[in-house]
N, C-alpha and C positions, 0 to 999 in steps of 0.2 A: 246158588249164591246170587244175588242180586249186582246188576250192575251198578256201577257211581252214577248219579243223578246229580247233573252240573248247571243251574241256574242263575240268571243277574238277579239278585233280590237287593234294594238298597236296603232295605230293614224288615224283617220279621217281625209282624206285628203278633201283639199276645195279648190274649182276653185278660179281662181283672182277676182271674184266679188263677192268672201264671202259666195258663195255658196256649199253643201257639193257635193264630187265630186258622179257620178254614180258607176264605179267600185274602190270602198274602197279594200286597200289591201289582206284583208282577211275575206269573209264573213261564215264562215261553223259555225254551229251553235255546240258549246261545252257544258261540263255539268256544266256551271257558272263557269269557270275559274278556276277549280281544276285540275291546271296541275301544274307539276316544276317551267316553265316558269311562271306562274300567281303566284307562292309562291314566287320567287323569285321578283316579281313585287314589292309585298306590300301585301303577304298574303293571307288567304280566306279571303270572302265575307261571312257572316253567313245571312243561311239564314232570321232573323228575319232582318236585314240591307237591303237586299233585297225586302222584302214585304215590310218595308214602303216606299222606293223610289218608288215602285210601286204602293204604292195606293197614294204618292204626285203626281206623274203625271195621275191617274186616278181623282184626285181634280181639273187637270186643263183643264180636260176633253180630257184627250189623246191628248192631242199636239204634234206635228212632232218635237220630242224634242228627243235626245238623253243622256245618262246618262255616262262618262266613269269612272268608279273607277278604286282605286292606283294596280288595279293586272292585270288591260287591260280588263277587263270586261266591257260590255257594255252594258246599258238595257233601253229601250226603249217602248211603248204600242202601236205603230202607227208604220202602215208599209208603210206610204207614204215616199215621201225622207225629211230628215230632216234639216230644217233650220239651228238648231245650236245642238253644242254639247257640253255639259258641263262638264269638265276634271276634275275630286276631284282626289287631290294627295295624299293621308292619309285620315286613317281610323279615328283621331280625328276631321278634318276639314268634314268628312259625318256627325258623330255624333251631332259638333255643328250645321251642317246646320240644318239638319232634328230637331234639339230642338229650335232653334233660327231662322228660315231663315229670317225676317226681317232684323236682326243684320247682320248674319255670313256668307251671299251671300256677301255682301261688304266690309266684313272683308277679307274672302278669297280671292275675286277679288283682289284686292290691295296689298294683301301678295304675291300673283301670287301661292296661296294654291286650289285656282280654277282657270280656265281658261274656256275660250269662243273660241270653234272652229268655226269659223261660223258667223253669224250677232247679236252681242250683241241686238242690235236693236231690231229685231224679236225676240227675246228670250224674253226682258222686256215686247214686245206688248202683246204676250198671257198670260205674269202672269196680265198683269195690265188689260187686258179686261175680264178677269175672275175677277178681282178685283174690276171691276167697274159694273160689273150684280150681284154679289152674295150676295146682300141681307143683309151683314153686318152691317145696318147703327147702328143697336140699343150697338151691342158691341165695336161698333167704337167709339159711344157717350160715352160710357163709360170709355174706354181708356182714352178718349180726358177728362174728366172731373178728373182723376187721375192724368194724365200727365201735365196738367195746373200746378198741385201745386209741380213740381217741379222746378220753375223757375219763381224766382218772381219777375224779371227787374228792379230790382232799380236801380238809376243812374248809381253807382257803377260797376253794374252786365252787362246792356246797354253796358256801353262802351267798357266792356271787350269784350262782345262775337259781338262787333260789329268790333273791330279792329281783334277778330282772322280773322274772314271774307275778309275784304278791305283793310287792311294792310300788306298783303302777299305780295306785291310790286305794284308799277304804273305799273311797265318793263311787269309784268306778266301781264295784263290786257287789256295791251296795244297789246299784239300779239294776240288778238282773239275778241277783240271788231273790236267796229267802228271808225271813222277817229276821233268822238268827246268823247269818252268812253262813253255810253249810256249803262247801264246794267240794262237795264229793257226793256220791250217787245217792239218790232219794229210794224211800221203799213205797210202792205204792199198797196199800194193803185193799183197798176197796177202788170203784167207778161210782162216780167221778171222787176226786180227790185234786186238795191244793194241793203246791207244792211246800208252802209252813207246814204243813199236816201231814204229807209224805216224810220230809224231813224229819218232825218229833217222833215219826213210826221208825226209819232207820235207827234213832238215836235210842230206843227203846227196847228196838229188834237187837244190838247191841249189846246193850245191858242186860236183857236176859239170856241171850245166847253165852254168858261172862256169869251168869249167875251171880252178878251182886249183892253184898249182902250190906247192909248198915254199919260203918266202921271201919270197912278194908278201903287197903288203897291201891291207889291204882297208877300206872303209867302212861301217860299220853306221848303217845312218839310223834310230832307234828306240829300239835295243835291248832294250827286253822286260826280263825280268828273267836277262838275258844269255847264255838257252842256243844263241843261232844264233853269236856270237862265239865262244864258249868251243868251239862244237861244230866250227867251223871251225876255228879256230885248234886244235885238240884232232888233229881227222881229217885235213886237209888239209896244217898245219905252214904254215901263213899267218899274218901279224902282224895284229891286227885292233885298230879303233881306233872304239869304239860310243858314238852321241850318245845323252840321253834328257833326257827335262825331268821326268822321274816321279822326286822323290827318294827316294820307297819302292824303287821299283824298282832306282834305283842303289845303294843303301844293301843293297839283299840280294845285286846281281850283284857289287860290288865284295868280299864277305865271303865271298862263293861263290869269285871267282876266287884269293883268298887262301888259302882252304883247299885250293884245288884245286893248290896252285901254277905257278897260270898267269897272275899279274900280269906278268912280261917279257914275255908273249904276245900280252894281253890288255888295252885301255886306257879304263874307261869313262869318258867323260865327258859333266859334268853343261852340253848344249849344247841348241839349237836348231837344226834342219836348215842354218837361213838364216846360225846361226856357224860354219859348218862352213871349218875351213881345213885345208891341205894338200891332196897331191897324191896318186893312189894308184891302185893295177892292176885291182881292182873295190870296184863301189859294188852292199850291198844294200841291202832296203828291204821287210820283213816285215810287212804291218799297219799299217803307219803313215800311209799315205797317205791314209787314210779319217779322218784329223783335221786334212789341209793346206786346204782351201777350194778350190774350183773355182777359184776368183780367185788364187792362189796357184800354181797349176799351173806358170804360166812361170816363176816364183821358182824352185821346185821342180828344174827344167828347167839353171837357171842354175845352182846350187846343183851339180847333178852333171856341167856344162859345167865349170864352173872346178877341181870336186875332181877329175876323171878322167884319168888319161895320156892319152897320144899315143894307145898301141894298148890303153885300157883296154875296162873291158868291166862292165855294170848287169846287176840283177834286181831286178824291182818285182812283189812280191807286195800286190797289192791286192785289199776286196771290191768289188763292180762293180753295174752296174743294167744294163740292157738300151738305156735311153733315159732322160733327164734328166729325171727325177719329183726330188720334192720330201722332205726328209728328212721319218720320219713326227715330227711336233710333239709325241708323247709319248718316243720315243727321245731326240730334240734334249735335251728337259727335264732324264730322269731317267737316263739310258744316255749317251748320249755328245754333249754339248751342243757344238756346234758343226761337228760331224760331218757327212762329205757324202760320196755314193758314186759314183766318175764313171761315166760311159756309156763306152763305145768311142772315140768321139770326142772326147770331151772327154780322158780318157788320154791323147791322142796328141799334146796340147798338150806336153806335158815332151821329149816326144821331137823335135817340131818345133823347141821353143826352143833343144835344145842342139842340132841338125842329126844329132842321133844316127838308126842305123840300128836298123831291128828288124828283129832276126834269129831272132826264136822268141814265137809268144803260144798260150798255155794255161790252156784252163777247165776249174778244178777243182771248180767248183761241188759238184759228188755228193761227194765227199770232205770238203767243209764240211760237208754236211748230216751225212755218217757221223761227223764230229767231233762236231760240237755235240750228237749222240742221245749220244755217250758223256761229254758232258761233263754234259748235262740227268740221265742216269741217276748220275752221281757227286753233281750237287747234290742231286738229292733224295736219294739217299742221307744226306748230311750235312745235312740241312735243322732239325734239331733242334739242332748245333754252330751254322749260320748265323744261325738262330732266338736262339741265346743272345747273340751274337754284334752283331747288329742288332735286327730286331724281325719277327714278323708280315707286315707289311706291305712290308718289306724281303725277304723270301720272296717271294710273292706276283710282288714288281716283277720278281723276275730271274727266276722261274720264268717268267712271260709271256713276257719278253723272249730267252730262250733259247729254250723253244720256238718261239715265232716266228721267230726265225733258222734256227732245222732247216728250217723248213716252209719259210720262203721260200728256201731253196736248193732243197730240193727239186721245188717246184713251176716253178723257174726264175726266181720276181722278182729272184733275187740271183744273180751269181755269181762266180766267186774267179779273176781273171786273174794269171796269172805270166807278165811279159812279160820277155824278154831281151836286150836292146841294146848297142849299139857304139860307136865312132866309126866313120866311115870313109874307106879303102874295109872294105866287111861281108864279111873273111872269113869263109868262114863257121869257130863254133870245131869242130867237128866234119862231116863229109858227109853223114851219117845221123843220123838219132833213135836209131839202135840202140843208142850206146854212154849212151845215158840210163836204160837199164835194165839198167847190168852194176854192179857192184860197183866204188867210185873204186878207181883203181889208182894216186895218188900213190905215194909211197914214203916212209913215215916215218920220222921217228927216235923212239927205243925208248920216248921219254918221250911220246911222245903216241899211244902202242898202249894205255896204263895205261886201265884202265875207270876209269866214272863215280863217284866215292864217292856212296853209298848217302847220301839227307839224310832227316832225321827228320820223321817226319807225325804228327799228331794224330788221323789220321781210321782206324778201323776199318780191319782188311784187308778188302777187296772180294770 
């Protein structure tokens, strides 16, 4: 095990591609920052502050990670060159970390009380792939079973923590989605590929995994800001009928499908999963389920038991966890308050409750992560519109929180299930997978060949 390597650096310089430079201004190794200059920083460093920063980055198994506290000291366990550097400007902002770092890493970030020299990116990979081999599942289950009961989704509670989310504005969403706002995971089918073009692939991958035919309808649990309805009901020539509790969102899908002239098509409404009435040939379900509560699951379950035909047939596109860990408490807060991601098991509750069959389950995890890199490189692109738009620090919060979701797909803590179910007996709808990768061969009519109208952006072309 390598020993701490304790340096004065005032600043860690870093190439233009993120990387820390070779010759840093100052590397002579001092006695922990007890000079003038270091008092005058922000103080000692004591060493009991010291030793546990030191045995946190001995937890994450010596990673090429550097450390700089508020007096220019710098400490580090790995004498490779280091990815990133992480800048604590006060001596309360160490203390919360080191008692809280779920919380107080993203607290800091967004105060700008910590900083990232270096590739935020890389720095999330190694906490999260220590995070995805170290064996926590049984204390995680247990979090998660505390953590459930504080957030009990009643309608009420729904709607609130569904408009702090999607209510933020159209304008904002609009500068780092797709040409149709699709905020849920793209399917990439080919190299290279946009993300408009990934997006109409998911929404297609969809429809024929549903095997729509011309004429059935369909339930949208979610809605979004209406491109999976409209894209159905558009491609397929199905009547669809989309709940949502985001009135932002219906307010722009409802003026969408107006201009699109697809209102006889098309029918949003302003519901809750659990008011869902009528009967219908498929039930989907985009993203949304990662705001019903684990407690909720049979609801859920019920919900698509009573809206489904005889021989109907679901898709539940959800994000997922591996095992029953606990939401992290800075996401719950600022990201998606009430939010919860099920395990395998726990998913399987909706399908046990209505006695449904499942007839197809798929991780698309890699494809979230390739979303989110394209959605992380659109925000920062418009981070100067966002910036005017909120603040600072509002940057900061979604920039963490995007890339952290790249990373945690990638590394595998998250990942993106498309399950497909029945009633039964589970014919199956197809013999093979094969015709999951042909182009739908419904048969339209002429009025729903017509392309997308082009809607207007505010954000620079790309």
């Amino acid at each position: 095990m390598s020993s701490p390597i304790v340096r004065r650096w005032r600043k860690v310089d870093f190439d233009d591609d993120g990387a820390p430079s070779r010759t840093p201004p100052s590397t002579e190794d001092t006695p922990h920052g007890d000079t003038p200059a270091a008092s005058r920083a922000g103080g000692r460093v004591f060493s009991a502050e010291r030793k546990m920063l030191v045995r946190l980055l001995h937890e994450l198994d010596n990673p090429p990670i550097q450390i700089s506290l508020f007096n220019g000291e710098v400490i580090s366990t790995n004498d490779e060159r280091p990815v990133a550097c992480v800048v604590i400007h006060d001596r309360a902002t160490l203390w919360k970390l080191l008692v809280d770092p779920n919380f107080q890493f993203g607290e800091g970030y967004a105060d700008g009380r910590i900083e990232v020299d270096g590739s935020l990116a890389a720095l999330l990979e190694i906490v999260y792939r220590k995070m995805s081999t170290s064996g926590c599942a049984i204390d995680g289950a247990r979090a998660a079973v505390n953590w459930l009961g504080r957030h009990a989704h009643s309608l009420s509670g729904s709607r609130k923590a569904i408009r702090q989310h999607y209510d933020l504005s159209n304008e904002f969403y609009r500068l780092w989605l797709d040409r149709q706002m699709v905020y849920s995971c793209a399917y990439f089918t080919q190299e290279p590929m946009s993300l408009d073009a990934a997006q109409e692939a998911k929404l297609d991958y969809v429809g024929v995994k549903l095997d729509l035919r011309p004429g059935e309808t369909v339930l949208d649990i979610g809605g979004g800001w209406g491109a999976t309805a409209l894209h159905l009901a558009r491609r397929f020539g199905v009547r669809v009928t989309a709940l949502n509790i985001s009135r932002e969102q219906l307010d722009f899908s409802r003026h969408r499908a107006e201009a699109e002239g697809m209102t006889d098509r098309v029918d949003f409404v302003e519901a809750d999963y659990r008011e869902a009435t009528g009967q219908f040939d498929a039930i989907v379900s985009l993203g949304m389920l990662e705001h019903v509560g684990a407690r909720q699951y049979d609801q859920f379950g019920r919900t698509c038991d009573r809206c489904l035909k005889a021989h109907g047939r679901g898709l539940i596109q959800t994000i997922g966890q591996n095992v029953p860990e606990a939401t992290n408490p800075w996401i719950d807060k600022y990201i998606f308050p009430g939010g919860y991601l099920p395990s395998p098991t726990q998913l399987m509750t909706i399908f046990e409750t209505g006695r449904f069959s499942v007839l197809d389950v798929e991780n698309l995890g890699w494809h979230y992560a390739r979303t989110l890199a394209h959605w992380l490189a659109r925000f920062n692109y418009a981070e100067q519109e966002v910036a005017g738009m909120f603040d600072a620090w509002f940057v900061r919060l979604w920039r963490l929180y995007l890339t952290g979701s790249m990373v945690a797909f990638s590394t595998g803590v998250l990942q993106l299930f498309q399950v497909v179910f029945s009633r039964p007996p589970a014919a199956p709808i197809r013999w093979t997978r094969a015709g999951l990768y042909r182009e739908p061969t419904a048969t339209l009519p002429p009025w729903a060949r017509r392309e997308i109208p082009a809607e207007p952006s505010k954000v620079r072309p790309r």
